[in-house]
C-alpha positions in Angstrom: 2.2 -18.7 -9.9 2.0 -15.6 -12.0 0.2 -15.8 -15.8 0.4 -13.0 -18.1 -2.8 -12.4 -20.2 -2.1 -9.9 -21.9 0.3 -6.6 -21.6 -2.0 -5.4 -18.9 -3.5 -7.8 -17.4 -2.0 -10.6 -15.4 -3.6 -13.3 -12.9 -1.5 -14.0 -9.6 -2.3 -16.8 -7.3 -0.3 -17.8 -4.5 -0.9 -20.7 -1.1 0.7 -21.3 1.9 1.5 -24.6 3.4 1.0 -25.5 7.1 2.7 -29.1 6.4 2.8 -31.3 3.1 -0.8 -32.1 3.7 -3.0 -29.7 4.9 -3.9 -26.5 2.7 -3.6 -22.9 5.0 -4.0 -20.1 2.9 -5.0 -19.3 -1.0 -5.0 -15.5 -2.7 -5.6 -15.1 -6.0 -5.3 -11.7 -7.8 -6.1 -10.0 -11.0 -4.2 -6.6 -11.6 -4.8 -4.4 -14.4 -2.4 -1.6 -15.7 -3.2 1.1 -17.8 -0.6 4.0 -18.6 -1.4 6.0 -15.8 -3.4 3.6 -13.3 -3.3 0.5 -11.5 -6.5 -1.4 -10.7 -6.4 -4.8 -8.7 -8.7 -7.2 -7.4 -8.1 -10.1 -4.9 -9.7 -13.2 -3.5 -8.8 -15.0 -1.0 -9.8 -18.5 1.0 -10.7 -16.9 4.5 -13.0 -14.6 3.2 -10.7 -12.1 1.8 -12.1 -9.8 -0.7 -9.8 -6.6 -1.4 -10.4 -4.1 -4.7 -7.3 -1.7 -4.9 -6.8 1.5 -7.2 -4.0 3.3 -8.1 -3.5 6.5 -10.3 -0.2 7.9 -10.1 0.0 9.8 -6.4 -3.9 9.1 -5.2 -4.4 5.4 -3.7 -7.7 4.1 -2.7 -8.6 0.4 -1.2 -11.6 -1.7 -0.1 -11.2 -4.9 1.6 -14.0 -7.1 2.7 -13.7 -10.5 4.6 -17.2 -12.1 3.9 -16.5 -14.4 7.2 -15.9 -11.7 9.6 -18.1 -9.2 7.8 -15.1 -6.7 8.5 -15.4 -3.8 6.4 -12.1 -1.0 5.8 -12.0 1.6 3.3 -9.1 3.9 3.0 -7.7 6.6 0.5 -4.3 7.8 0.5 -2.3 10.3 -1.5 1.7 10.8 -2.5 3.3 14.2 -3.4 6.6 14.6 -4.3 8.2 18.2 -3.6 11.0 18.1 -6.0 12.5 21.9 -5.2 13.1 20.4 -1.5 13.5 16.3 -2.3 10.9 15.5 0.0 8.1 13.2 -0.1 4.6 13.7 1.6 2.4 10.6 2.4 -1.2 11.0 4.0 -3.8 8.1 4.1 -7.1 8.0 6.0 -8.9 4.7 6.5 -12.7 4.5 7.5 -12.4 3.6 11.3 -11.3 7.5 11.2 -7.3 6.7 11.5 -5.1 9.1 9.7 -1.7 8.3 8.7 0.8 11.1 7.6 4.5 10.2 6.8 7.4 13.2 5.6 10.7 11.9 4.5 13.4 14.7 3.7 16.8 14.2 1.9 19.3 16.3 4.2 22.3 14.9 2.2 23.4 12.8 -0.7 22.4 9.2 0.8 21.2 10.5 3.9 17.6 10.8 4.5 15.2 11.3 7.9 11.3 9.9 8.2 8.8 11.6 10.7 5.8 9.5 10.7 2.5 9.5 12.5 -0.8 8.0 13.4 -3.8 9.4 14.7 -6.4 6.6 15.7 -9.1 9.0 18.2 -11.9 6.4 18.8 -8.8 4.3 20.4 -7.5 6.7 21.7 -3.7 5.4 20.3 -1.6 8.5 18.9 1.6 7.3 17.5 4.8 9.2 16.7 8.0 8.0 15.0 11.2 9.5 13.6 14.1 7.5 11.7 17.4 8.1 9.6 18.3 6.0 6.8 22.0 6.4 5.2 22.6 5.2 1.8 18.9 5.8 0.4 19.0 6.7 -3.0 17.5 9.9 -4.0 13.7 10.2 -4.5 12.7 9.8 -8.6 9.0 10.1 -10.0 9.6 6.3 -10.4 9.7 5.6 -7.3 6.4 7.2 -6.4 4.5 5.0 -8.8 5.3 1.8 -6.8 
């Protein structure tokens, strides 16, 4: 169910079913947007608590699960190199795990990924590299989704 309040504010809830009978799973979100920023805030029935900000390239997000008492943090940033159409993605969460992805247009509708993560208190270093043919080519649009 989606309700529009006003041109920048809209409410968004949402439940999963296990069967016809038994509730699973409610989120219910409030999302703001502004010209140039993106603020949301969501509430969910396990304890979900997640507060999200967006403007343009820099992300940050705080989710808190009051069952649990988990805690993450994270900030991330988007940069578009234009002159080379190639995007650069780094994020950073606070358990210390850094996230960097690259993606480069060789040519027209062919584009390659290099991705990594670095998580050092788990020791788990991860590595990935991936072609995609048909991509369209990166627009400023596309970096504010």
């Amino acid at each position: 169910m989606k309700a529009v309040i006003t041109d920048k504010l809209t409410v968004k809830a949402q439940t999963q079913l296990i069967d016809e009978s038994r509730l699973f799973d409610t989120l219910v979100s409030f999302e703001y947007m502004a010209l140039n920023y993106k603020a949301q805030f969501q509430l969910g029935s396990k304890g979900l608590t997640a507060a999200t900000y967006i403007q343009v390239s820099l992300a940050t997000d705080f989710v808190y699960n009051c069952f649990s008492r988990d805690v993450k943090a994270s900030v991330g940033r988007d940069c578009e190199i234009s002159r080379f159409w190639s995007r650069v993605q780094g994020k950073i969460d606070s358990n210390g795990v850094a996230y960097a992805c690259l993606e480069k247009q060789l040519k027209m509708g062919l584009e390659c990924v290099l991705s990594a993560s670095l998580d050092h208190k788990n020791k788990d270093y991860r590595l990935g590299l991936g072609l995609a043919y048909g991509s369209p080519p990166l627009s400023s649009d596309d970096l504010q989704r």
